[in-house]
C-alpha positions as CSV (number, residue, x, y, z in Angstrom):
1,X,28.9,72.6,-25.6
2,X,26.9,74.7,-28.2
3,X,24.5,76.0,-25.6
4,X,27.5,77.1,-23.4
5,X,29.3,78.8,-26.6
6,X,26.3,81.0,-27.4
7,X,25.7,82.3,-23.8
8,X,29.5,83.2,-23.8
9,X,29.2,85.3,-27.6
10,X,26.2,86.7,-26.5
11,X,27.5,87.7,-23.0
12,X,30.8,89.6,-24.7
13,X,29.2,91.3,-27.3
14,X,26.1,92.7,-25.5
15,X,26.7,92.9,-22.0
16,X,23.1,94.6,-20.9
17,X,21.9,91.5,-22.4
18,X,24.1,88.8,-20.7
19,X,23.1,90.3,-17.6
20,X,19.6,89.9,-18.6
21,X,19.4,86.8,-19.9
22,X,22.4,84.7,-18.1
23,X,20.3,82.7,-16.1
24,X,17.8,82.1,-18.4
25,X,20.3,81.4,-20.9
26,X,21.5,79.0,-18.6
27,X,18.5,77.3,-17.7
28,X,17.5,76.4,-21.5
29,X,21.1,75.1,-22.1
30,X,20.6,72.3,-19.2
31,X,17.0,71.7,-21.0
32,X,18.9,70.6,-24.2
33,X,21.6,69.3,-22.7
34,X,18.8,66.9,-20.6
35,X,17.0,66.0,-23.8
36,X,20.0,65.4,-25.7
37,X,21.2,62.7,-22.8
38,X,17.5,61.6,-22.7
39,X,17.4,60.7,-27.1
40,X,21.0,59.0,-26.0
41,X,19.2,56.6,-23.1
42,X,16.6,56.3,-25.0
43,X,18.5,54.4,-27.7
44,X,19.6,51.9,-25.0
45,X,16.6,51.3,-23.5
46,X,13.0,51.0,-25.2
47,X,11.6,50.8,-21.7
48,X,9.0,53.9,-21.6
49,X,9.2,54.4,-17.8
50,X,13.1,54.4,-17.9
51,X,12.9,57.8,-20.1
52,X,10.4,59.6,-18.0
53,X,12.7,59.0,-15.1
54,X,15.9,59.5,-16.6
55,X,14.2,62.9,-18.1
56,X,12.5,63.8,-14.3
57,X,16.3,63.4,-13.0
58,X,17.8,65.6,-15.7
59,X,15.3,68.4,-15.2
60,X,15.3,67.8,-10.9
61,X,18.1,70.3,-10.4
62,X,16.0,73.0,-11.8
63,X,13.3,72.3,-9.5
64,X,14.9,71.3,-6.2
65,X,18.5,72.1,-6.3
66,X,21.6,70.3,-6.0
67,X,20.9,68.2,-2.9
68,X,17.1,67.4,-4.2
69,X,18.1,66.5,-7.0
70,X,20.5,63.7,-5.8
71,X,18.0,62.8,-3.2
72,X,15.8,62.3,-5.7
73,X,17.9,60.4,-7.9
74,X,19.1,58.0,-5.1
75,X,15.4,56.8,-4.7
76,X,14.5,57.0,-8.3
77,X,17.7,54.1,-8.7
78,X,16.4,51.9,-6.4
79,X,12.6,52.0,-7.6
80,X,14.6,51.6,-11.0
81,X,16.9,48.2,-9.6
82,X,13.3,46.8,-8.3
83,X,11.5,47.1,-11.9
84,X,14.5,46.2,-13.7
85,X,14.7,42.5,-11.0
86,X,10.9,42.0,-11.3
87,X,11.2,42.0,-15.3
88,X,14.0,40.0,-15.4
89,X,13.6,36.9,-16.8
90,X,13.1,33.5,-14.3
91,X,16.6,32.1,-15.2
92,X,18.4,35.4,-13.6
93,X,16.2,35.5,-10.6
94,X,17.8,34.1,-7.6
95,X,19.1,30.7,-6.9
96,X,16.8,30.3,-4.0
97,X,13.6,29.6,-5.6
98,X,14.8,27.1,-7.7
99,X,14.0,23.8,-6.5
100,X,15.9,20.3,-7.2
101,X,13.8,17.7,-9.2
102,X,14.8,14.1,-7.7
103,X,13.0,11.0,-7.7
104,X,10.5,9.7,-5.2
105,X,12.6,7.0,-4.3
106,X,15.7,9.0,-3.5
107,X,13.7,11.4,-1.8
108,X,12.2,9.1,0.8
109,X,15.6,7.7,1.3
110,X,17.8,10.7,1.5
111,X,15.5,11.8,3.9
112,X,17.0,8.8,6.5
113,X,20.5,9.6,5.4
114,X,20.8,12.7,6.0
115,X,19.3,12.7,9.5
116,X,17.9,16.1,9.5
117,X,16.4,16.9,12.9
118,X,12.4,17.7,12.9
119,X,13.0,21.5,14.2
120,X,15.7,21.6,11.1
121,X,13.0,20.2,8.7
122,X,10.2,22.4,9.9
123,X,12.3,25.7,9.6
124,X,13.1,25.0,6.2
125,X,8.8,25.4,5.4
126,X,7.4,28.4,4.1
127,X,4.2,27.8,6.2
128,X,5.9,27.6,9.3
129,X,8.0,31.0,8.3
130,X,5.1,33.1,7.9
131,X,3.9,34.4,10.9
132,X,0.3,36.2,11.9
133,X,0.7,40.2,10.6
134,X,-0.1,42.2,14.0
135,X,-3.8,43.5,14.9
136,X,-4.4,47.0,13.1
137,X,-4.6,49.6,15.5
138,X,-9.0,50.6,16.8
139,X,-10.0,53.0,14.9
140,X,-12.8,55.1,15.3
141,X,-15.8,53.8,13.0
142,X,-17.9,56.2,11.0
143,X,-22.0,56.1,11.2
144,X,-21.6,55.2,8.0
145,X,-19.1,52.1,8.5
146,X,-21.3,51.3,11.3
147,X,-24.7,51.2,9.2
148,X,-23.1,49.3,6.9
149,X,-22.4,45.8,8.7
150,X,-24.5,43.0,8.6
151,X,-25.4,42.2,11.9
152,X,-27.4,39.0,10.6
153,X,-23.8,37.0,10.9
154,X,-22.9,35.6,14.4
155,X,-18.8,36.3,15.2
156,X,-17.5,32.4,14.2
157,X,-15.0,30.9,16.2
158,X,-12.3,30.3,13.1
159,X,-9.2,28.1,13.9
160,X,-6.3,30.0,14.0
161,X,-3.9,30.3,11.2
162,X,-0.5,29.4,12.2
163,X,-0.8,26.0,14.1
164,X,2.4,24.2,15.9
165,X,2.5,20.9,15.1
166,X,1.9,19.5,18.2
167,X,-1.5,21.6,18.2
168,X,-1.9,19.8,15.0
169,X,-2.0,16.4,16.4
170,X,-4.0,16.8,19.5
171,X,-6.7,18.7,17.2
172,X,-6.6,15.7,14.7
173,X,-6.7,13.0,17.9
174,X,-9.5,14.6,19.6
175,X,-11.7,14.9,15.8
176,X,-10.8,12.2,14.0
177,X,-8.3,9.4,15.4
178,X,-10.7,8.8,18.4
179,X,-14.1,6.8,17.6
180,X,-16.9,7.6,20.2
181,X,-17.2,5.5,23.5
182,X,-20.8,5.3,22.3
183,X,-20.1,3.5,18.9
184,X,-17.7,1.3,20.5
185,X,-20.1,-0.1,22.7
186,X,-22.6,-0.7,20.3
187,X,-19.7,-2.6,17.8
188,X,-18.6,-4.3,21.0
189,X,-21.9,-5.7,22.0
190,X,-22.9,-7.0,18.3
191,X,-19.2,-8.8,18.1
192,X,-20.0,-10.5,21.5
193,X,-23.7,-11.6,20.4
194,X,-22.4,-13.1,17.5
195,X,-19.5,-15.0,19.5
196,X,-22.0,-16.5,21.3
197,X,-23.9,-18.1,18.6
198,X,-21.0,-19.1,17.5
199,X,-20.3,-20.9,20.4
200,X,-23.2,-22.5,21.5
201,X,-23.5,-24.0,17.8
202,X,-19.5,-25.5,18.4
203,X,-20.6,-27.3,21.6
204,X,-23.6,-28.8,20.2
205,X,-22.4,-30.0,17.1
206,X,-18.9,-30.6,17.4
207,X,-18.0,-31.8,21.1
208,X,-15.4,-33.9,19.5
209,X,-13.6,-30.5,18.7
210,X,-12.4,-29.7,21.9
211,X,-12.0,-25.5,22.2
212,X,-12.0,-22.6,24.9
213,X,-14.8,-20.2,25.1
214,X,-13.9,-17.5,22.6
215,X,-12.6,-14.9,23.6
216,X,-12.7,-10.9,21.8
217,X,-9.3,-9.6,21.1
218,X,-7.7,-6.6,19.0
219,X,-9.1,-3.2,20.2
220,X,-12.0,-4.6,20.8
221,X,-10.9,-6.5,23.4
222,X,-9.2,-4.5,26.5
223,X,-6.4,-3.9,24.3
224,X,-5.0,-0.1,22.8
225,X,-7.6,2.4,22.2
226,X,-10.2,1.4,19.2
227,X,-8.9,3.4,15.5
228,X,-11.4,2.2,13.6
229,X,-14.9,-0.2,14.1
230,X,-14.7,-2.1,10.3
231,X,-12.7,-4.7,12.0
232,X,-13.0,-7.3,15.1
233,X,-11.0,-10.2,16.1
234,X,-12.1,-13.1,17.7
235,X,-10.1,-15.7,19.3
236,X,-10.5,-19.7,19.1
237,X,-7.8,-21.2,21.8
238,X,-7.6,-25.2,20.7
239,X,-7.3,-27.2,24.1
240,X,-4.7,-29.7,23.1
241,X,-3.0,-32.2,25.6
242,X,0.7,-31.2,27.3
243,X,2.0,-34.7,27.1
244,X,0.8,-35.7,23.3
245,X,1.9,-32.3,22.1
246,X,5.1,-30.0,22.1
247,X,5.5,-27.1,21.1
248,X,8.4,-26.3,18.7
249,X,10.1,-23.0,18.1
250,X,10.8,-21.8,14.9
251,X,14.9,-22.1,15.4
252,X,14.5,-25.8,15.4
253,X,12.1,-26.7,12.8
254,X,13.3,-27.3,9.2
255,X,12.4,-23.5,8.3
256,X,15.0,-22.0,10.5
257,X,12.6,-19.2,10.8
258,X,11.9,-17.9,14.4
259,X,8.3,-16.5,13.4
260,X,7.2,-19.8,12.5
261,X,6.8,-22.4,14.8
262,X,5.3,-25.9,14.7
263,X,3.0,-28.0,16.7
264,X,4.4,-31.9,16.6
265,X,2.6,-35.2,18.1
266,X,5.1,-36.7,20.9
267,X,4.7,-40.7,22.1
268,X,2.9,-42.0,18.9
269,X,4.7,-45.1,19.9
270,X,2.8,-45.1,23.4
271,X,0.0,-43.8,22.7
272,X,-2.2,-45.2,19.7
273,X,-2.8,-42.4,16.7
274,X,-6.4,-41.4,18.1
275,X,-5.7,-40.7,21.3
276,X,-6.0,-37.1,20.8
277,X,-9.2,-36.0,18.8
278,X,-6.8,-33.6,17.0
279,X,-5.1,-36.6,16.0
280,X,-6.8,-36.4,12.5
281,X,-5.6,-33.2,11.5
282,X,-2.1,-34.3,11.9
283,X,0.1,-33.9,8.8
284,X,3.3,-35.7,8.9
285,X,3.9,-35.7,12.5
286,X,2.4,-32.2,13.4
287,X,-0.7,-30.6,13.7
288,X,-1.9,-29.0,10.3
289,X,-3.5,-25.5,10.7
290,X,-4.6,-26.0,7.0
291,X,-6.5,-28.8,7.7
292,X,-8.1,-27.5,11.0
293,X,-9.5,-24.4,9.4
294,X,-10.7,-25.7,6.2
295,X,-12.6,-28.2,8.5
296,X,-13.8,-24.9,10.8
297,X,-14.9,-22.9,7.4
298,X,-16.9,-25.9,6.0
299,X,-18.4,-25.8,9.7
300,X,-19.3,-22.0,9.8
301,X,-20.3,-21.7,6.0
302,X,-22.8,-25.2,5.9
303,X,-24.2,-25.5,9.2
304,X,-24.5,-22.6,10.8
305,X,-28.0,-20.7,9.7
306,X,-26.5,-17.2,9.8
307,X,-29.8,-15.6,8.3
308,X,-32.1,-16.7,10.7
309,X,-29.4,-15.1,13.0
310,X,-28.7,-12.1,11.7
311,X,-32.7,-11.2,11.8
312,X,-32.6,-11.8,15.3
313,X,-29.8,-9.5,15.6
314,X,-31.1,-7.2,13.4
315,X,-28.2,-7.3,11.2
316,X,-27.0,-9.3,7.7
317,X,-24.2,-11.9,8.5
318,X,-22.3,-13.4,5.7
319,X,-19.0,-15.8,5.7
320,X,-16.6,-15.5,3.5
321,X,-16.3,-18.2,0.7
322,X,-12.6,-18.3,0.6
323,X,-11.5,-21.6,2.3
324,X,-8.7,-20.7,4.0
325,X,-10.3,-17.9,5.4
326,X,-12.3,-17.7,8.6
327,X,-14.4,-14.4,8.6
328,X,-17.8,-12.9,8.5
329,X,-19.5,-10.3,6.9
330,X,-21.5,-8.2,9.2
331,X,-24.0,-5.4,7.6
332,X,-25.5,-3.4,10.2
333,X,-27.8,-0.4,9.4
334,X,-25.5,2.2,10.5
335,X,-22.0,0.6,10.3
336,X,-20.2,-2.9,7.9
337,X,-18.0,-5.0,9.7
338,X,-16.1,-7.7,9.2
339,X,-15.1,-10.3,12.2
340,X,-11.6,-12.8,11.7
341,X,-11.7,-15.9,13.4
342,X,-8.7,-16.7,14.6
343,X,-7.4,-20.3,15.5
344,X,-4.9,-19.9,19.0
345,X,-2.6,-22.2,20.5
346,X,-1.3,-21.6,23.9
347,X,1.8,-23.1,25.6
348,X,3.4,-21.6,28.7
349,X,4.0,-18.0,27.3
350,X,4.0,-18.6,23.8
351,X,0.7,-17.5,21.8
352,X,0.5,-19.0,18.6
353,X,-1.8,-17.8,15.5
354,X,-2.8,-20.7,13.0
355,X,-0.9,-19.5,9.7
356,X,-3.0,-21.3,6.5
357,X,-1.6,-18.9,4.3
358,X,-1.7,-20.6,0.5
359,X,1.8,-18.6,-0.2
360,X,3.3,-20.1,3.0
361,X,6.1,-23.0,2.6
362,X,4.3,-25.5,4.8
363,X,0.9,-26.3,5.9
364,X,1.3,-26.9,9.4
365,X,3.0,-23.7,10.7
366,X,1.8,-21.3,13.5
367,X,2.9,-18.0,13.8
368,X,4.6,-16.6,16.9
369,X,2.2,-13.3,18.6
370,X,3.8,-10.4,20.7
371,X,0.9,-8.9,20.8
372,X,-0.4,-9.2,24.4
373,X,3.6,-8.4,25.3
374,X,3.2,-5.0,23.1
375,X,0.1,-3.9,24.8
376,X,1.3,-4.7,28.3
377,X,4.6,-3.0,27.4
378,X,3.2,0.3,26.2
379,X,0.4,0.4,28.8
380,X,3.2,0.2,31.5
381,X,5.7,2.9,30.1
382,X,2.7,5.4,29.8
383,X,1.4,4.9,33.0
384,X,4.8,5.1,34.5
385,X,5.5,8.7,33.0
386,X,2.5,9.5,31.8
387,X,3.5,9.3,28.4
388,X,2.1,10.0,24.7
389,X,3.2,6.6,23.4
390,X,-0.5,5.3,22.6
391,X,-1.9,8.5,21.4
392,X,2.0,9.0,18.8
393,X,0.8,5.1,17.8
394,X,-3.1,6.0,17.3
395,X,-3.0,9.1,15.3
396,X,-0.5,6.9,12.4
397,X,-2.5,4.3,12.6
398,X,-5.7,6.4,11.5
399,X,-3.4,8.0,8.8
400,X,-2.1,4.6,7.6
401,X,-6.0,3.8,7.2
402,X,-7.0,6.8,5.8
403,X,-4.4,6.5,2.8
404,X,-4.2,3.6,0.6
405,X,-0.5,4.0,0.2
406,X,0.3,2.6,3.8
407,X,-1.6,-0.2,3.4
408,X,0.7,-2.2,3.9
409,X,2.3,-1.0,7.0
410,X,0.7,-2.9,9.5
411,X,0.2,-2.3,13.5
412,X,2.1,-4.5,14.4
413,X,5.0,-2.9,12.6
414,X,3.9,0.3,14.2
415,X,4.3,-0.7,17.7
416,X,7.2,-2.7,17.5
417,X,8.7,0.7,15.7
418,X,7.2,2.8,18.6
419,X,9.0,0.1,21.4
420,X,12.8,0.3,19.5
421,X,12.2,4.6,19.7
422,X,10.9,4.3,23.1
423,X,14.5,3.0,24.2
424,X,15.7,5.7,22.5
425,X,14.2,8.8,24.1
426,X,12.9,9.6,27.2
427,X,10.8,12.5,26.8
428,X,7.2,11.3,25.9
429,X,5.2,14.3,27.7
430,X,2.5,15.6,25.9
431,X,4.9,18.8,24.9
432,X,6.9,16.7,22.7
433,X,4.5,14.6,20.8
434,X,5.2,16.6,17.0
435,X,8.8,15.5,18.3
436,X,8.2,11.9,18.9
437,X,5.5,12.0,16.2
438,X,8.1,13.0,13.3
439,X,11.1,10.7,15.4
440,X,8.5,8.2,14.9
441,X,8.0,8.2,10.9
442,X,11.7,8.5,10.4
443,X,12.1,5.6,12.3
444,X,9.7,3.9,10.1
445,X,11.3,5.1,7.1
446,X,14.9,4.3,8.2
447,X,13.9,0.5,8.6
448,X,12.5,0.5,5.1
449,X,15.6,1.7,3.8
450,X,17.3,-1.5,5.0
451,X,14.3,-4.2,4.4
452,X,14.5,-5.3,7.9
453,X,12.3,-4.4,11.0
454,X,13.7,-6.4,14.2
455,X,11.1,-7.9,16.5
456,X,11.0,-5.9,19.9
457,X,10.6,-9.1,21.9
458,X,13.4,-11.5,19.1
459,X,15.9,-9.5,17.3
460,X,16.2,-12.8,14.9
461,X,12.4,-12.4,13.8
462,X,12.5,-9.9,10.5
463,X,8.9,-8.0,10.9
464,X,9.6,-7.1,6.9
465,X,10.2,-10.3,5.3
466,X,6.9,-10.3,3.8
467,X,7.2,-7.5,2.1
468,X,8.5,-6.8,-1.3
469,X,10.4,-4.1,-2.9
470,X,7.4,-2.3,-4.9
471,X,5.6,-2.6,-1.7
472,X,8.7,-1.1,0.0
473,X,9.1,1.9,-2.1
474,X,5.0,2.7,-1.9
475,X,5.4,2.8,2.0
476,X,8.5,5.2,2.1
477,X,7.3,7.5,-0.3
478,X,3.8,8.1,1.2
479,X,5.8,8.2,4.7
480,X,8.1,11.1,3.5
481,X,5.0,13.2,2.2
482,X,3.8,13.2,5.4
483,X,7.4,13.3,7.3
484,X,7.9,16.6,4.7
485,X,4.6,18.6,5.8
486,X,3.0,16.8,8.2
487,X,0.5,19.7,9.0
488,X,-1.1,19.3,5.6
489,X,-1.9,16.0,5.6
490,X,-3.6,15.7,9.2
491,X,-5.8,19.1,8.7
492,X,-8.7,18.9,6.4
């Protein structure tokens, strides 16, 4: 107000020099009045770049003019609003970057209950938001520019860097699920060698032990495509007589349990105990598997001289001390293996494994096998539709390998999970694999959640019984890592 009272004395009383100076006398009263509003901001803000623009917006008008100097202002506010958010402290920022800390077992679990679809879960990933920035427009390239490359480096063929997730998958089955045909063969053909060693040694010295030729099975053996070569299965089907033996399901023995069944010795009162050369590995009434493998081990460890076989195979075999435990210890120079003898019992379409487990509540139970019925049932529904099933099952199992976490999810549990989702959807083409691949760990995860995995093949038989509640909570916590960014965990 005291600039505007001068120029109006100084205009009345000398009017030669009003006229002179008017606009100039205007011009240095906006000056003061702009430094006078610049000390007053300047108490409210220590902020140095907040005075030079509130002082380049009080002095704009004189430069540019009315409608400048609102332009001008307009921008210098918002550049203003986005230095003012960035300084802010984190607690003001917004609430979308703040991120809920919850336990790992609530995670895993809320994860089943709240039955997000996959193309939900994948939307809500910063990796899968971020798209490829468009190519730069050719340029023309100075001399210079061109002297300056270094044309000792070859053009690299470099992945690309947004992948889907079913590229994801096919990349990771084609490098790392799938083990060379070549390998195989040479696993194969050691596994066989040694089975027939094996059995030439169980005719000779034990005739009274009446078995089958062993047979190869897992992988190994015709079955779903090989995961991994450290392990091989070997099958030794007993030959027991139809009318001295029955065969008793797991409903109707004293377990109740229909995973467990029991072998049991009919017409001792006809026939004399004897009769059958299994006879004296009977237990109460029924065959013992206890008894018949610690007889088998002594067999394998004593009298077989595995050395002076392993230098004709030009390998080390070893088998292992534990008595309950039929397996060998193969150390080849390029691969380690170990082999599992397995004691089978065969009765019309029942396949029964020899179960000598020391935690197990009897010593003469057998357990029940699906797995030919798995194989055959997945082999038929791809071939029918020429499905992904086998490849969804292979590339879990090579994770489930691969991290120590899962270690306790089985295959078996994997294909009878794989066989329930099957019934579910329809749509196994190779489109849909990161689809049926997610569908298939939140399967997984959803039985956890309730302790219970129902056989395929028997409803009644609990696939989970074995396991506890530490071991649980480990498997649905590593499963939900990979259910959450599935992309990370199969690229290296």
């Amino acid at each position: 107000m005291e600039a505007c009272d001068w120029s109006e004395r100084s205009a009345n009383g000398h009017p030669d020099v009003a006229r002179r100076g008017s606009s100039k006398g205007r011009g240095k009263g906006r000056v003061i009045m702009a430094e006078m509003q610049l000390q007053k901001k300047g108490k409210k803000s220590d902020n140095g770049i907040g005075s030079v623009v509130d002082f380049l917006l009080a002095n704009a008008r004189l430069v540019l003019g009315v409608g400048g100097a609102a332009m001008l202002g307009i921008a210098t506010l918002a550049v203003k609003r986005l230095i003012d958010r960035a300084a802010a402290p984190p607690d003001e920022k917004d609430a979308d970057g703040k991120v809920e800390q919850k336990s790992l077992e609530e995670s895993w679990k809320e994860a089943v209950l709240l039955k997000a679809s996959p193309k939900l879960v994948r939307k809500a990933k910063r990796s899968d938001l971020s798209t490829a920035l468009p190519a730069p427009e050719p340029r023309l390239l100075t001399d210079v520019a061109e002297s300056s490359r270094t044309p000792e480096e070859p053009p690299s063929e470099k992945p690309p860097l947004c992948r889907t997730l079913q590229e994801t998958l096919l990349h990771y089955y084609s490098q790392e699920a799938v083990v060379p045909d070549a390998e195989v063969q040479v696993v194969k053909q050691l596994v066989l060698d040694i089975m027939a060693e094996l059995q030439d040694f169980l005719k000779a010295k034990h005739p009274q032990m009446p078995f089958c030729a062993l047979q190869l099975g897992g992988s190994l053996g015709g079955g779903l495509p090989v995961t991994s070569l450290d392990t091989a299965y070997v099958l030794l089907p007993l030959i027991l007589e139809p009318h001295l033996w029955t065969f008793v399901p797991g409903e109707e023995t004293i377990l109740s349990d229909p995973q467990f069944w029991m072998i049991k010795r009919d017409n001792l009162e006809y026939t004399a105990r004897g009769s059958s050369p299994w006879d004296r590995f009977m237990l109460g009434g029924y065959l013992s598997t206890r008894m018949v493998v610690e007889s088998l081990h002594k067999t394998i460890t004593a009298s077989i001289n595995w050395p002076a076989i392993g230098t004709v195979l030009e390998c080390s075999i070893r088998p292992v001390i534990a008595p309950d435990d039929l397996r060998l210890e193969v150390i080849h120079q390029d691969f380690t293996l170990t082999i599992n003898v397995l004691l089978v019992a065969k009765a019309n379409d029942a396949v029964l494994l020899a179960y000598p487990d020391s935690t197990a509540p009897a010593e003469n139970l057998w357990r029940r096998s699906y797995y030919r019925e798995e194989v055959l049932r997945l082999q038929d529904l791809d071939s029918a539709d020429s499905g992904v099933r086998q490849k969804c099952l292979h590339i879990l199992k090579s994770i489930c390998r691969q991290r120590p976490g899962l270690s306790h999810l089985s295959p078996t549990h994997l294909r009878h999970v794989l066989l329930h989702l099957t019934n579910e959807e329809s749509d196994w083409s190779e489109s849909a694999v990161g689809d049926r691949f997610l569908q298939l760990i939140e399967s997984v995860i959803g039985y956890l959640a309730i302790g219970t995995l129902p056989c395929y093949f028997n409803g009644k038989v609990n696939l989970f019984s074995h396991l506890t509640e530490e071991e649980i909570d480990q498997v649905g916590y590593a499963l939900y890592q990979i259910f959450s960014d599935p992309k990370s965990l199969l690229v290296k």
